[in-house]
C-alpha positions in Angstrom: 206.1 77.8 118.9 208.6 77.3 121.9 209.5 80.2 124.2 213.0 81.4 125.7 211.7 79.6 128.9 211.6 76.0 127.3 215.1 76.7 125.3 216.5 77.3 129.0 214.7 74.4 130.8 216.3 72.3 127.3 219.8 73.6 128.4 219.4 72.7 132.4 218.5 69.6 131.5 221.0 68.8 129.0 223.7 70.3 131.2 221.9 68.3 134.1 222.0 64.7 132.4 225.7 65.4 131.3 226.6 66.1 135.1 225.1 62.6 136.0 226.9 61.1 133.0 230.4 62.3 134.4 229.6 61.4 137.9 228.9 57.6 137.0 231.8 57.2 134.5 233.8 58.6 137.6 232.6 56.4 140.0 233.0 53.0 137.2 236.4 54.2 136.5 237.4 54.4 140.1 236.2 51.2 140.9 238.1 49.5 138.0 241.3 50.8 139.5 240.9 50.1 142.8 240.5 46.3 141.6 243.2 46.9 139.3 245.5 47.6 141.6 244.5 45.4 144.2 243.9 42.5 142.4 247.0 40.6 142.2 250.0 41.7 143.7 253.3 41.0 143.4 254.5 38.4 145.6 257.5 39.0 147.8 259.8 36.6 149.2 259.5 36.1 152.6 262.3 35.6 154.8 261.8 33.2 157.8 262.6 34.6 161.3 261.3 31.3 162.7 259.1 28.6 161.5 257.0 28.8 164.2 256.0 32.6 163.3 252.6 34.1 162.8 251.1 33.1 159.3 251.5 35.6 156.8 249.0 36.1 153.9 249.6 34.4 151.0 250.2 36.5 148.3 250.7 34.4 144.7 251.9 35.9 141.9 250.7 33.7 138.9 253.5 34.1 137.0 257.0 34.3 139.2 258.1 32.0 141.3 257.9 33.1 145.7 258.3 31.9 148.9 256.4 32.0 152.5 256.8 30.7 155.8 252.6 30.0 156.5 251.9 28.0 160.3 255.6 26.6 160.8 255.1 25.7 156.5 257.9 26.9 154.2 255.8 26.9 150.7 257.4 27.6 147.3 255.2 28.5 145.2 256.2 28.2 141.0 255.7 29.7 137.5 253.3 27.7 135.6 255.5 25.3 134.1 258.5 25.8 135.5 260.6 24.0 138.6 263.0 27.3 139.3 262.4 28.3 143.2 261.9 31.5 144.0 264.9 34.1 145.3 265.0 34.1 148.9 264.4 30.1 149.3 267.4 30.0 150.8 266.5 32.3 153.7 263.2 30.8 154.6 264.8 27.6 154.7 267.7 28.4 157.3 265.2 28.0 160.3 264.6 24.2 158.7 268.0 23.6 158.7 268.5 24.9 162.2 265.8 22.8 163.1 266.6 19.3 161.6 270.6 19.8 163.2 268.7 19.7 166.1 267.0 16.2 165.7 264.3 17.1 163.5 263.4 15.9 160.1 262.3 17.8 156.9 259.1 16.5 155.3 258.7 18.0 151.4 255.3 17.6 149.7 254.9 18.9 146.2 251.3 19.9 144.6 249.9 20.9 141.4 247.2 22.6 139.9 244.6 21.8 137.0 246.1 23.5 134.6 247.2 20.4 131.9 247.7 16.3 132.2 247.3 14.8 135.5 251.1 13.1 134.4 252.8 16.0 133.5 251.6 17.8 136.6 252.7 15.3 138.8 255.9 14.8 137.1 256.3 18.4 137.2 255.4 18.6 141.6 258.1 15.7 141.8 260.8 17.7 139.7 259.7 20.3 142.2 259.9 18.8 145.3 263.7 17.2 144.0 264.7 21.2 143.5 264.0 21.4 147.0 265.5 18.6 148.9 268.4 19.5 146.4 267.9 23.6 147.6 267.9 22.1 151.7 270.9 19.7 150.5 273.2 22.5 149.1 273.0 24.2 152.8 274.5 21.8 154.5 271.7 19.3 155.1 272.3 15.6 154.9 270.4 13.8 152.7 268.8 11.3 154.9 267.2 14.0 157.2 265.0 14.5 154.3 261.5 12.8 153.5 260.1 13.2 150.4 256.3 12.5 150.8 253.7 12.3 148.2 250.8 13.8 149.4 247.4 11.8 149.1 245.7 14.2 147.0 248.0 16.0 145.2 246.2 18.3 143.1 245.8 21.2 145.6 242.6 23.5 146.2 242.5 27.2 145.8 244.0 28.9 142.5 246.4 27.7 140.1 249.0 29.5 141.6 248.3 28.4 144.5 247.9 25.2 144.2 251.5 24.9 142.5 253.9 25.0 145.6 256.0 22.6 147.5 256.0 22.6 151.0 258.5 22.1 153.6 257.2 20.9 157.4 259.8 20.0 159.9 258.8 17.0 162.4 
């Protein structure tokens, strides 16, 4: 009923369809790393070299606590939750202190994100904003150079960890 020719033509094909198979698998699982490993990366504290320096991209870990210097902007960004500031804060707010000894003062705003009551959150971006003007007051930075300002919206836009930073403008 079937001849050697069709058992070959049986086997090319089979051989041929598990060829294709591999290929997309390969080219699915490749993918899903590159997002993988890409998608979120840790965020590094960022040391200031001046307030005034070039933005840098904003890299958010959702769950640890980091710092930037963004447009002249120290921004700490938090743990969901949590009021600890990131390691490094310190450094990126030398160049504030420099600059408020020189007649400047420092404006902190704290933000929150959706994640939770409207009053916790905002309780939680003033608590904050306090660990900050505390973090500015322990280097050497008198208490009256400091204005705390509430922002007028202060559930921020972009992600949720993101959106849960304080931010530190000198004026």
């Amino acid at each position: 009923m079937f001849s050697q020719d069709d058992d070959n033509q049986g086997l090319v094909l089979g051989v041929l369809f598990a060829l294709i198979a591999l290929v997309i698998a390969l080219v699915i699982g490749v993918g899903i790393y590159k997002k993988n490993r890409f998608a979120t990366p840790a965020a590094k504290p960022v040391a200031a070299a001046s307030v005034g320096a070039a933005p840098a991209a904003v890299l958010v870990n959702p769950d640890a606590a980091s710092v930037i210097v963004e447009n002249g902007v120290v921004k700490f960004y938090f743990a969901s939750g949590k009021s600890a500031l990131a390691a490094g804060g310190a450094d990126a707010l030398g160049q504030v202190v420099k600059e408020v000894a020189a007649g400047k003062r420092a404006v902190i705003s704290g933000f929150h994100d959706t994640t939770g009551s409207a009053a916790a959150n905002a309780g939680l971006a003033s608590q904050r904003a306090l660990a900050v003007s505390k973090a500015l007051q322990s280097l050497g930075m008198a208490g009256d150079k400091i204005e705390l300002k509430k922002p007028e919206q202060m559930q921020a836009v972009g992600s949720n960890a993101e959106a849960r930073r304080v931010e530190v403008a000198v004026q």
